[in-house]
N, C-alpha and C positions, 0 to 999 in steps of 0.2 A: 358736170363737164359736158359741152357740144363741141362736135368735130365740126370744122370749119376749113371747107377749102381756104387755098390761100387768098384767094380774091377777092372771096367773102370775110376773112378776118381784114383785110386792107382797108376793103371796105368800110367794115362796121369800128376798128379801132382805129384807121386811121383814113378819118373822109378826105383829108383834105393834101393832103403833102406826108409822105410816111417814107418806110425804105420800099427798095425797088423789091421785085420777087425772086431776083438771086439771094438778096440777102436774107432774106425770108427761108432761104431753102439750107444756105449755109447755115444760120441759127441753129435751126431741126437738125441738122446733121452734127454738131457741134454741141446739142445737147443746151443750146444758151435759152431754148424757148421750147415747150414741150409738146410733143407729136408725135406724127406716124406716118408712114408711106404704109399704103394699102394697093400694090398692084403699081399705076404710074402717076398714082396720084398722092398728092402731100393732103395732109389735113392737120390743122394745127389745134389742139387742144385748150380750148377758152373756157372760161368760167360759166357757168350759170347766174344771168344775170335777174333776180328778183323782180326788182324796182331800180329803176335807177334813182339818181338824187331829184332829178328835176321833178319824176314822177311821183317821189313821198312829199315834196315841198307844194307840189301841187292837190296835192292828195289832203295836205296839214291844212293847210288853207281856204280847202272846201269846206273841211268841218268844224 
């Protein structure tokens, strides 16, 4: 699991058009997306991400 400000999960799951960062905050508070406020700040609890897909198909393909 990586703690992930909110901006940086926005960022990284959602580049392009995602929710805004109230809803982001209401989630965590509501329990709908899992995390933590540490002080005044939010951090949202993401997976650990291995490989991604693109990375093993490219990965497949070399060898």
């Amino acid at each position: 699991m990586r703690k992930l400000k909110i901006t940086s999960y926005l960022n990284e799951f959602y580049p392009d058009d995602g929710p805004s960062r109230p809803t982001i905050i209401k989630m965590l508070n509501n329990g709908q997306l899992p995390g933590e406020r540490i002080g005044k700040t939010w951090y949202v609890h993401a997976p650990d991400v291995e490989h991604s897909e693109v990375e093993k198909l490219a990965s497949f393909l070399a060898s």
